[in-house]
NUTI-791127 format. One record per residue (C-alpha): residue number from 0; x, y, z. Coordinates in Angstrom, 2 decimals. Example, Ala and Ser with C-alpha at 12.3 -4.5 7.8 and 13.67 -1.06 7.14 Angstrom:
2
+-----+---------+---------+---------+
:  nr :       x :       y :       z :
+-----+---------+---------+---------+
:   0 :   12.30 :   -4.50 :    7.80 :
:   1 :   13.67 :   -1.06 :    7.14 :
+-----+---------+---------+---------+
// end
This chain:
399
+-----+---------+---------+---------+
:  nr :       x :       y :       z :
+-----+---------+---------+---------+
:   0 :    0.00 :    0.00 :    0.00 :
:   1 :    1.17 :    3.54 :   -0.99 :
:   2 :    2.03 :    5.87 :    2.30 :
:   3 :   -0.04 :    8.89 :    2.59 :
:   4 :    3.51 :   10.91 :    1.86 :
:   5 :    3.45 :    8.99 :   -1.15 :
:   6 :    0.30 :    9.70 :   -2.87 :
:   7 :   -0.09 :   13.83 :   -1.56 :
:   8 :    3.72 :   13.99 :   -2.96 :
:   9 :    2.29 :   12.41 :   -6.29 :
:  10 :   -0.18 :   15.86 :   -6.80 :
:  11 :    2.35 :   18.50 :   -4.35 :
:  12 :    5.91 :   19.69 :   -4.99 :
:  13 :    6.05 :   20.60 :   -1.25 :
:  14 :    5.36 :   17.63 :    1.30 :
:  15 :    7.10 :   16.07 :    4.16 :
:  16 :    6.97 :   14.82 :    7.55 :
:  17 :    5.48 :   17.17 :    9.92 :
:  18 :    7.78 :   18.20 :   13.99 :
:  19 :    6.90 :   19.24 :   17.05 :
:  20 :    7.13 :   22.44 :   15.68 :
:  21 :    4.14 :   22.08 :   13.48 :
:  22 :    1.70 :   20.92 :   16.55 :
:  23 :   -1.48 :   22.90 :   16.68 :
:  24 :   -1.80 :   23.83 :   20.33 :
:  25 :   -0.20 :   20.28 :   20.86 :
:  26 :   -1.73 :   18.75 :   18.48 :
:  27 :    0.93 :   17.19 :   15.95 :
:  28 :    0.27 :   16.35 :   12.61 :
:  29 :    2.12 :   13.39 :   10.52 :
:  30 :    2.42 :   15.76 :    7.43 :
:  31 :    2.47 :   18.96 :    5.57 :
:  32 :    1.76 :   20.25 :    2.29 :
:  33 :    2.32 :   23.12 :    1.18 :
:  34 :    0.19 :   23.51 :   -2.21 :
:  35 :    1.89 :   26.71 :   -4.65 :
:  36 :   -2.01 :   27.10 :   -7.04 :
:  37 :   -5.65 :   26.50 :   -6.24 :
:  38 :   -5.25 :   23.20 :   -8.05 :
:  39 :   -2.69 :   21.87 :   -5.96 :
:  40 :   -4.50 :   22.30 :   -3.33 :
:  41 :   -7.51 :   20.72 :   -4.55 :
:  42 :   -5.57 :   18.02 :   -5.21 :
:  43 :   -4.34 :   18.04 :   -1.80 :
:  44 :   -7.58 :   17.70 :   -0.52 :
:  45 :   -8.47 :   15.14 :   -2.65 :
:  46 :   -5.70 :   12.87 :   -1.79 :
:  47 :   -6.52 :   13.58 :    1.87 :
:  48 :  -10.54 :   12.67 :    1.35 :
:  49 :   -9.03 :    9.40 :   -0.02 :
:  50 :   -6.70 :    8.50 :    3.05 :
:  51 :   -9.33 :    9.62 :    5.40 :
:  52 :   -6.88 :   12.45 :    6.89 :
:  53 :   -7.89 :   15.21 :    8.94 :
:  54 :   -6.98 :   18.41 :    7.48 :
:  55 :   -5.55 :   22.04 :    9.72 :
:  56 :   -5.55 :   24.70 :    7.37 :
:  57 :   -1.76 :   27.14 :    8.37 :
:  58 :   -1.34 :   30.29 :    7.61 :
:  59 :    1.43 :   32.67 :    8.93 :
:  60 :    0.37 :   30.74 :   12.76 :
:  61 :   -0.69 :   34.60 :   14.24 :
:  62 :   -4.03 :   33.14 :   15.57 :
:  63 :   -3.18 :   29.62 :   15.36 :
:  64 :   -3.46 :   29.30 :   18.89 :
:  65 :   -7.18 :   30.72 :   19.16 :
:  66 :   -9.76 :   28.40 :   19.94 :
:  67 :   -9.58 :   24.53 :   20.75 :
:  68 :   -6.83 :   22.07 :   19.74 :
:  69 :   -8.10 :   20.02 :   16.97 :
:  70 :   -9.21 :   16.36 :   18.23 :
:  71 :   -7.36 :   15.23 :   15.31 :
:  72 :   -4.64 :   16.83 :   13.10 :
:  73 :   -3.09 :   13.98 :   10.38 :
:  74 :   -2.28 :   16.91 :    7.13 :
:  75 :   -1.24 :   20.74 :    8.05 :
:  76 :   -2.01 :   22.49 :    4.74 :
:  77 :    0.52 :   24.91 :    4.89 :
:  78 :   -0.79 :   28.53 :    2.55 :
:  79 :    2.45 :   29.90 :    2.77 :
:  80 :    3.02 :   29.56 :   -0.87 :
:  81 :   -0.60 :   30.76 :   -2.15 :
:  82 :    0.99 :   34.30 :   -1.87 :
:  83 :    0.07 :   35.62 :   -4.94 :
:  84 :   -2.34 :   38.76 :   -5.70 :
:  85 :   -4.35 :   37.27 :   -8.49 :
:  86 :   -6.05 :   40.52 :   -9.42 :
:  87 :   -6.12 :   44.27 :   -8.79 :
:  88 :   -9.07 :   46.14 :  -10.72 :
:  89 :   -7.93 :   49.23 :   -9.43 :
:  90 :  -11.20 :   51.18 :  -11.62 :
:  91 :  -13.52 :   48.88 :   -9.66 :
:  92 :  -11.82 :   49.07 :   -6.04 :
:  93 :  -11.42 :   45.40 :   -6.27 :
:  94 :   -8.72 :   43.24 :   -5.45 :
:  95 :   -8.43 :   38.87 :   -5.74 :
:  96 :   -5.77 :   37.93 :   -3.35 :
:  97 :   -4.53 :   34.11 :   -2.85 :
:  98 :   -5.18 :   32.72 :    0.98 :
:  99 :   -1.26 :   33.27 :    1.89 :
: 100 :   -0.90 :   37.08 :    0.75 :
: 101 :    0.04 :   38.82 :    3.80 :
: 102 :   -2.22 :   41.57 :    4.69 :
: 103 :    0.90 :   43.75 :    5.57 :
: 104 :    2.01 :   43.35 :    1.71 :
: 105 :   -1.27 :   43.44 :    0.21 :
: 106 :   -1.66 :   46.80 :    1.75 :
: 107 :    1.36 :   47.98 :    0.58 :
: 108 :    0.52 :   46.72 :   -2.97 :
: 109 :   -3.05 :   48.61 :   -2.78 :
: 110 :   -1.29 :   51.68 :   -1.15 :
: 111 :    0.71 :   52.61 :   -4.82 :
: 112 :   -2.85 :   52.85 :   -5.85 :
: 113 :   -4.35 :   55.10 :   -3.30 :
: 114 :   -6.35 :   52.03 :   -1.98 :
: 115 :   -6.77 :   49.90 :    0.93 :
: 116 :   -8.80 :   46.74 :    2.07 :
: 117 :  -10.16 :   48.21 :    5.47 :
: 118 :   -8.98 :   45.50 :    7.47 :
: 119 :   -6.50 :   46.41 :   10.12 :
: 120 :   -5.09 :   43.73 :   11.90 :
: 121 :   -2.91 :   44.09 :   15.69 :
: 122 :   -0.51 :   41.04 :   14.69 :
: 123 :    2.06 :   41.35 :   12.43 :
: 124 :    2.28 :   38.68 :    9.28 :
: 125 :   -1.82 :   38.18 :    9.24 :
: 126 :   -2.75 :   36.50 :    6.01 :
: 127 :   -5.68 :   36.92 :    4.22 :
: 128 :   -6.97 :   33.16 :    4.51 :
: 129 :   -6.47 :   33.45 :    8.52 :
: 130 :   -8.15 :   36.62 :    8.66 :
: 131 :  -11.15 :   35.54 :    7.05 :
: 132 :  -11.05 :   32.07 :    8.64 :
: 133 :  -10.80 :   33.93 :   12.05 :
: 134 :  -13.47 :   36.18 :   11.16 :
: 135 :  -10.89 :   39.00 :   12.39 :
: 136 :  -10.86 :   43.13 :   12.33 :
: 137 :   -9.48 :   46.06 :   14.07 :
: 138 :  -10.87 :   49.55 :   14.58 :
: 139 :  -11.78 :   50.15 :   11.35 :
: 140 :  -14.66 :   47.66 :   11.94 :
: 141 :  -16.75 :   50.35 :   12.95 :
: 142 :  -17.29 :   52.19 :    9.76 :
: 143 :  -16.21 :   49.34 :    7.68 :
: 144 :  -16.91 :   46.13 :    9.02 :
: 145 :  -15.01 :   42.56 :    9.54 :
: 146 :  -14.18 :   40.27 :    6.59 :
: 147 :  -17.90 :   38.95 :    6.37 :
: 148 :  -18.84 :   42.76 :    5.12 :
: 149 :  -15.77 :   42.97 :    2.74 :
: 150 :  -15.63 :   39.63 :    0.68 :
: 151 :  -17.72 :   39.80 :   -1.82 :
: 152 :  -16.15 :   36.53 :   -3.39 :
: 153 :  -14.52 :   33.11 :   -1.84 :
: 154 :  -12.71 :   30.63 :   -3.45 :
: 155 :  -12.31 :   27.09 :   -1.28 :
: 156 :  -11.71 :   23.64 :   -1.45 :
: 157 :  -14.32 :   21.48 :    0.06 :
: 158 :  -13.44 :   18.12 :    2.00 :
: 159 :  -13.64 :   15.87 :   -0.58 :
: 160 :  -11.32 :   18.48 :   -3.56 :
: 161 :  -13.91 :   19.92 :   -5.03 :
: 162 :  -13.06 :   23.71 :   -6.03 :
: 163 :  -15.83 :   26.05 :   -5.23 :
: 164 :  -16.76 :   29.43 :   -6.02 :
: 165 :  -18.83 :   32.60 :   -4.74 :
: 166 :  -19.41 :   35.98 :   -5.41 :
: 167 :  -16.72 :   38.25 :   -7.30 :
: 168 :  -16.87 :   37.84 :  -10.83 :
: 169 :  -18.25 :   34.50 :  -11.06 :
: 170 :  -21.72 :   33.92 :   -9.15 :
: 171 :  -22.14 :   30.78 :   -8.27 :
: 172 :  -22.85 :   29.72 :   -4.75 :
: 173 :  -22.84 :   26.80 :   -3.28 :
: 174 :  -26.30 :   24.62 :   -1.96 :
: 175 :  -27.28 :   28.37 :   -1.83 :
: 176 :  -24.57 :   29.16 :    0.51 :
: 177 :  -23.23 :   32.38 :    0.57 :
: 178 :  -19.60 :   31.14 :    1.08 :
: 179 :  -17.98 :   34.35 :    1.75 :
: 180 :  -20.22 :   34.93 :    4.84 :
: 181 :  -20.62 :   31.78 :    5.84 :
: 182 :  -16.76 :   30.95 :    5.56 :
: 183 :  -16.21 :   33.68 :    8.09 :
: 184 :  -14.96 :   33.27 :   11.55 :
: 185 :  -15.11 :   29.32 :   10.36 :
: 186 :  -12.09 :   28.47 :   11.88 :
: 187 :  -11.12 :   25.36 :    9.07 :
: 188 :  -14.16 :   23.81 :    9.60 :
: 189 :  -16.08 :   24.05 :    6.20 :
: 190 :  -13.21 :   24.26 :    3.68 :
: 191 :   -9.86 :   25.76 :    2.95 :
: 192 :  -10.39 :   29.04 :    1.55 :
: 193 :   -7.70 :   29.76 :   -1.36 :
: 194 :   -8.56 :   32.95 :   -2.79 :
: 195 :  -10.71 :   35.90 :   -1.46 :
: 196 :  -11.95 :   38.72 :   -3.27 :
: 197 :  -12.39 :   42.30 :   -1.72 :
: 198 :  -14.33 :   45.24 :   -1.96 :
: 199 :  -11.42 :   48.12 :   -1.42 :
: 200 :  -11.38 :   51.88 :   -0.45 :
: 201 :   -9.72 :   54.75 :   -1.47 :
: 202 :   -6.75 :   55.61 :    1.12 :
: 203 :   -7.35 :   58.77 :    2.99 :
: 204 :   -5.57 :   62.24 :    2.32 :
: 205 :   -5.71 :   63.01 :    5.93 :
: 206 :   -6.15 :   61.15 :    9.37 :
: 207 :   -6.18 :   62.32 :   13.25 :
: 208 :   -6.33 :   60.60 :   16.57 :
: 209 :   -8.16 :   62.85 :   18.66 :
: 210 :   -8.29 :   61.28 :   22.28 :
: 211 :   -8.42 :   62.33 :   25.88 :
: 212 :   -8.76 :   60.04 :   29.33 :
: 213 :  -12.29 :   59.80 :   31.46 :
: 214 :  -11.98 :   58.54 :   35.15 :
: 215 :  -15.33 :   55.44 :   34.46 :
: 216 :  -17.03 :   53.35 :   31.87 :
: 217 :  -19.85 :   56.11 :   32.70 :
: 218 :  -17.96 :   58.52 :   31.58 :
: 219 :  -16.58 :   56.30 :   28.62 :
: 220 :  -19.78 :   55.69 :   27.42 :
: 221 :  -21.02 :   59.41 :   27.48 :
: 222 :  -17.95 :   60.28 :   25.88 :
: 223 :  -18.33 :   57.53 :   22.71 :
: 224 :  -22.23 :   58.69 :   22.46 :
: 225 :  -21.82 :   61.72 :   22.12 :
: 226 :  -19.33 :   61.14 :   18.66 :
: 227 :  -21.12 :   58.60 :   17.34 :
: 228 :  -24.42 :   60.65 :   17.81 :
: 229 :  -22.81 :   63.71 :   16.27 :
: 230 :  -22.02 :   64.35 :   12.72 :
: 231 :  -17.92 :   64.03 :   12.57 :
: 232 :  -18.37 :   60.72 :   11.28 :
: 233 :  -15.57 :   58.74 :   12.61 :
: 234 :  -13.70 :   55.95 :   11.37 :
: 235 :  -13.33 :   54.19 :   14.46 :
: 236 :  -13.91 :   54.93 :   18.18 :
: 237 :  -11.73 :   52.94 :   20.65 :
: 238 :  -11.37 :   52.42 :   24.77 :
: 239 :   -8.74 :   51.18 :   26.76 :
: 240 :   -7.82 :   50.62 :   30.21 :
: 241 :   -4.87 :   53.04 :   31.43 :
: 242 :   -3.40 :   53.69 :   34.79 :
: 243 :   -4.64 :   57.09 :   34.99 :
: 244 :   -8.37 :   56.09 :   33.96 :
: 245 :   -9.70 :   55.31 :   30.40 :
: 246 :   -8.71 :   56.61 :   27.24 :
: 247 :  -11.41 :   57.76 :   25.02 :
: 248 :  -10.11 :   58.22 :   20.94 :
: 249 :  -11.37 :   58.74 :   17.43 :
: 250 :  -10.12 :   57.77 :   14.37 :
: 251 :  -11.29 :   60.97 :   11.85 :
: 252 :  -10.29 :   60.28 :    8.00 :
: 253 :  -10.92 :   62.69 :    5.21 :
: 254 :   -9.79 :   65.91 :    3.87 :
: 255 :   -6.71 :   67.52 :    5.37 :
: 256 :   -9.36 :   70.70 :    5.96 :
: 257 :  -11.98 :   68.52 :    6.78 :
: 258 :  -10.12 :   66.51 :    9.42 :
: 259 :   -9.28 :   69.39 :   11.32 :
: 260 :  -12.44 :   71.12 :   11.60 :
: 261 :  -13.92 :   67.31 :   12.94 :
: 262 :  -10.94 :   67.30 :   15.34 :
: 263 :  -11.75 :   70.63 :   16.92 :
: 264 :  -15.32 :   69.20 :   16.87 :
: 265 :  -14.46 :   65.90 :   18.93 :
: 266 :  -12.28 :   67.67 :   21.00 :
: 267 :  -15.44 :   70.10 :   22.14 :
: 268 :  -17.27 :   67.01 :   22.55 :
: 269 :  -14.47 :   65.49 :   25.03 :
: 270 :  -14.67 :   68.53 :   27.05 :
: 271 :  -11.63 :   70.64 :   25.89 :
: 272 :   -8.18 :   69.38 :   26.02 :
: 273 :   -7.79 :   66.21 :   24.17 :
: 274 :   -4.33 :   65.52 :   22.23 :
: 275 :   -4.78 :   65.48 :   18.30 :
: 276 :   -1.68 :   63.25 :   16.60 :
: 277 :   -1.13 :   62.17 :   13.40 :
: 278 :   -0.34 :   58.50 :   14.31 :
: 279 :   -2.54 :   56.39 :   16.92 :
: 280 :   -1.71 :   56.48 :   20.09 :
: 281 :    0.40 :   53.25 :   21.93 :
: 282 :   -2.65 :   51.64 :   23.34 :
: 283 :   -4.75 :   51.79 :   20.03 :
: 284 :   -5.96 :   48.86 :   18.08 :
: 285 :   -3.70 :   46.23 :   19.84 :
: 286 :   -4.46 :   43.21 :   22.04 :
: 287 :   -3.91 :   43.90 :   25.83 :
: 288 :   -1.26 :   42.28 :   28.06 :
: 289 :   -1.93 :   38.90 :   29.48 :
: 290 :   -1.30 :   35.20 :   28.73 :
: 291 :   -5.13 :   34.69 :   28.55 :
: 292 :   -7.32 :   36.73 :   25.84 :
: 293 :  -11.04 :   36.95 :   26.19 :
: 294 :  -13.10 :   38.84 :   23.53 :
: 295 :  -16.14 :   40.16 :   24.83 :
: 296 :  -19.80 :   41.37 :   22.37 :
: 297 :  -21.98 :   43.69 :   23.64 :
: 298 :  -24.21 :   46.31 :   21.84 :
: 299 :  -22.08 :   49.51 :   22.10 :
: 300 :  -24.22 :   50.77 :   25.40 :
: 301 :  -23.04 :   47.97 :   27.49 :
: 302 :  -20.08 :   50.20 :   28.04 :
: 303 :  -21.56 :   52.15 :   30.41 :
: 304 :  -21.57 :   49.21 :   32.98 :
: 305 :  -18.36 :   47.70 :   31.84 :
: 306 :  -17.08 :   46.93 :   35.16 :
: 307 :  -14.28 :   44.48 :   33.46 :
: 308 :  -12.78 :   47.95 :   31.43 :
: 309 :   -9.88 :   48.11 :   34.16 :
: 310 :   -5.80 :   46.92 :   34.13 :
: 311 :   -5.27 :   45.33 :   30.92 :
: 312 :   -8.76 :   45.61 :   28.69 :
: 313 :   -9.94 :   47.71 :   25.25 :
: 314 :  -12.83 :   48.41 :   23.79 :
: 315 :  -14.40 :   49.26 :   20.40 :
: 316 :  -17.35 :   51.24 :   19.69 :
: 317 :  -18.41 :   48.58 :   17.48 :
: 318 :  -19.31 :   46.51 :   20.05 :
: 319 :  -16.14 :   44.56 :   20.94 :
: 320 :  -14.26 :   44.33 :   23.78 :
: 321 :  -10.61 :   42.19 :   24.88 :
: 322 :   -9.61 :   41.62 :   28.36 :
: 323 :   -6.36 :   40.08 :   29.34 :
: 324 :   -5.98 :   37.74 :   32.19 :
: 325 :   -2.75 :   37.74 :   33.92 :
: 326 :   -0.45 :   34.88 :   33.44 :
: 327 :   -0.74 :   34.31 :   37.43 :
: 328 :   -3.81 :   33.45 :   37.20 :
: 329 :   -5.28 :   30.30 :   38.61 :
: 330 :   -7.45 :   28.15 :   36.67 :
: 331 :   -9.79 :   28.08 :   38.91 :
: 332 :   -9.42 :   32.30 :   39.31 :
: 333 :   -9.64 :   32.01 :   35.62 :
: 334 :  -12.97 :   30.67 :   35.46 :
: 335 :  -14.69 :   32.21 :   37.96 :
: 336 :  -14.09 :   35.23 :   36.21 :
: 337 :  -14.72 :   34.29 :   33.04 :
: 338 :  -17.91 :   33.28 :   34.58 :
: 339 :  -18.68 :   36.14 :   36.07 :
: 340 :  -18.40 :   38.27 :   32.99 :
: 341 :  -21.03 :   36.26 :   31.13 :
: 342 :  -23.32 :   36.97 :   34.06 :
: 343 :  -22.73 :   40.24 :   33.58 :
: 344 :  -22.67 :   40.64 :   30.17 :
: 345 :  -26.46 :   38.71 :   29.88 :
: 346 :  -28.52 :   41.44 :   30.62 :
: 347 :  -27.12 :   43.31 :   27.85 :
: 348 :  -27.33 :   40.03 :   25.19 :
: 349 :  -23.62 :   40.22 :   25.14 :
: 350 :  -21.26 :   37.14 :   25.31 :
: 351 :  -17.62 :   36.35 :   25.99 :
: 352 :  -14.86 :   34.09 :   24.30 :
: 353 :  -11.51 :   32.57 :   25.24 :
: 354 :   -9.36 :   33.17 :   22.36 :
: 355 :   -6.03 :   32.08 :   23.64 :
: 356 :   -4.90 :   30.40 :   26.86 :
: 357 :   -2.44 :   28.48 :   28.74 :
: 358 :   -3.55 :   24.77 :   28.57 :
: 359 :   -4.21 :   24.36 :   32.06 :
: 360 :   -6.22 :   27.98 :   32.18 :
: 361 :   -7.96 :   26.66 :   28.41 :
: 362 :   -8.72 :   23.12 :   30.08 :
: 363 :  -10.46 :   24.83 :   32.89 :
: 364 :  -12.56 :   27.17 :   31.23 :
: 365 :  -15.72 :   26.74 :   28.73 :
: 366 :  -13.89 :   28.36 :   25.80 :
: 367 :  -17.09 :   29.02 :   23.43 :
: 368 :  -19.47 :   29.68 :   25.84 :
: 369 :  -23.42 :   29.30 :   24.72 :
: 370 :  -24.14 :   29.74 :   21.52 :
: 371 :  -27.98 :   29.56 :   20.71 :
: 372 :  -27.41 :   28.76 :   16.68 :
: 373 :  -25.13 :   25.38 :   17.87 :
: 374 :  -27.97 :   23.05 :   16.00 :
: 375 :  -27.79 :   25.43 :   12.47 :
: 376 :  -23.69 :   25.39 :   12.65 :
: 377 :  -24.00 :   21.16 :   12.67 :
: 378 :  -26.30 :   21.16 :    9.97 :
: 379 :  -24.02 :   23.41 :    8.01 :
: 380 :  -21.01 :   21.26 :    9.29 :
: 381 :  -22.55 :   18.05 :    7.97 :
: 382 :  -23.37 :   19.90 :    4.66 :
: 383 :  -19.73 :   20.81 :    3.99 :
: 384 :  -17.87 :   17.97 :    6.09 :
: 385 :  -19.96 :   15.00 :    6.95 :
: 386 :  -16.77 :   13.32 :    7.92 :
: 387 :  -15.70 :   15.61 :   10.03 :
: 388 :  -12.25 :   15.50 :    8.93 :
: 389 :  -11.70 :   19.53 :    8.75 :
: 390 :  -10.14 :   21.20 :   11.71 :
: 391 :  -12.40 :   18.89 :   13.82 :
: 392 :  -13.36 :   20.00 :   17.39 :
: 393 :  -11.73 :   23.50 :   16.61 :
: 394 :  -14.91 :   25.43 :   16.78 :
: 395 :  -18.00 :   25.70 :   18.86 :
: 396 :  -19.52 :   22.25 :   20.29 :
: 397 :  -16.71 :   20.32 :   19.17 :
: 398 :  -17.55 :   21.31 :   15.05 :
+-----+---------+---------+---------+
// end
């Protein structure tokens, strides 16, 4: 009988016995491929349908360690090599990028245009197949939204190597999916995505960070109301915990006229005395300090009784918050607090995810949390992956 390195080197240039080094929060698979075109990789995934492998789609590894190690973990299919930008119709504002493309250099490629994909991401190396995957944004989420809002086509290979298309310039979806919203904060589990297509924006003559520092959420909240409520129209609106209280700050894009007359406008509405900077200031748009990362929903008023907005913790005026736990945290400490912030967040219809943690922290903690649509994800699971051979047990209720 042919070993599985056999046959997936038969249809890849790029495949060989996987290390420690490859583990997937301990998980350690027996191989990786590393597919260079969309038809490698279907033929990757073809191969693997046939030796009944499981499948963990790699990127870059910047959120690799989110969620729940896979139960099993036989093929890492490594996108490193899909790095190409497959199309830029720069007349259009649309761009086709391969799943490996770094965001970093896909900005820069946009930028010589005067264009950007409105998707700002705090870790360094982010590809575009891991940031739709992940279902990740940054700031910008506020007037732009997350990668659900900006695909408007998918390309991904099902379990079984079937190539699959949505959106973009050829519609066809699948089973009357709309893949590039349902692929979305997937996490692996329906497909590996190979090519996304964006909706771009023209870059910005001007920008300001306007932002000043409240002493409560109370004060956060009145402070975020009252620019989203007025007419300065702000890119993004961000919170964070600080030693000296929290800091309030907008994100104003435009005009170079235009984004000073909406600076002196924000700074009014902070009360006089806010600091106006041309770059963002340290605490903006990154993940807080901590060995555990929780990411907390909420509609946007919830911040007014955000109790949990103290020593390392952000918040976006879209409706997104992160808290960082310290590293000497007890499990147990862990989870009573993770606890308690669902409690408190219920009122409000918010919720609250682990997104990283130390094994013995992750082990002791209910990572997902509730999730009242658990019966519609399995039915979409079993659509896609009846085998369950995709990234299985990554996602919520073991999908």
């Amino acid at each position: 009988m042919t070993a599985p390195i056999d046959s997936l080197a038969k249809v890849c240039g790029d495949v060989r016995a996987a290390g420690p080094e490859d583990g997937v929060l301990g998980a350690v698979p027996r191989l990786v491929a590393a597919p260079a075109t969309v038809a490698e990789a279907a033929e990757v995934m073809r191969a693997a349908a046939e030796l009944g492998l499981a499948v963990v789609p790699r990127g870059m590894e910047t959120r690799l360690d989110w969620g729940l190690p896979p139960e099993r973990c036989d093929l890492l299919v490594d996108t490193a090599r899909l790095d190409r930008i497959v199309e830029h119709e720069a007349g259009d504002l649309v761009v086709k990028a391969e799943a490996g493309v770094r965001l970093g250099d896909l900005a820069a490629a946009l930028a010589e245009h005067g264009q950007r994909l409105a998707l700002d991401s705090p870790l360094p190396g982010a590809t575009v197949g891991g940031t739709v995957a992940t279902g990740s944004a940054g700031p910008l989420r506020l007037l732009y939204g997350s990668p659900r809002d900006l695909v408007i086509g998918l390309t991904i290979v099902r379990a079984d190597g079937r190539i699959a298309r949505s959106g973009g310039k050829v519609v066809k979806n699948v089973a009357g999916y709309d893949l590039g919203r349902l692929f979305a904060g997937s996490w692996g589990t329906l497909g590996l995505i190979v090519e996304a297509t964006f909706r771009l924006h023209p870059m910005p003559a001007a920008a300001a960070y306007v932002s000043t520092v409240v002493p409560d959420p109370a004060a956060a909240h009145e402070a975020v109301q009252s620019v989203l409520h007025s007419p300065v129209a702000p890119s993004a609106v961000e919170c964070a915990a600080t030693p000296d209280g929290i800091a309030v700050g907008a994100l104003l894009e435009g005009v170079p006229d235009g984004v000073t007359a909406r600076s002196g406008q924000v700074n009014d509405l902070f009360g006089g005395g806010a600091r106006v900077e041309q770059e963002p200031p340290a605490w903006w748009g990154g993940y807080p300090d901590g060995t555990t990362l929780i990411e907390i929903t909420a509609p946007p008023t919830a911040l007014a009784h955000a109790d949990w907005l103290t020593g390392s913790a952000t918040w976006s005026a879209a409706g997104r918050g992160l808290l960082g736990l310290p590293g000497d945290l007890t499990p147990e400490r862990a989870a009573e607090t993770l606890e308690g912030l669902r409690a408190a967040l219920a009122p409000h219809k918010g919720g609250a995810v682990v997104r990283y943690a130390p094994e013995p922290v992750r082990d002791a903690l209910d990572v997902w949390g509730p999730v009242p649509a658990l019966s519609l994800m399995r039915r979409v699971k079993d659509q896609f992956d009846p085998e369950r051979r995709l990234s299985p047990g990554r996602f919520v209720g073991g999908i």
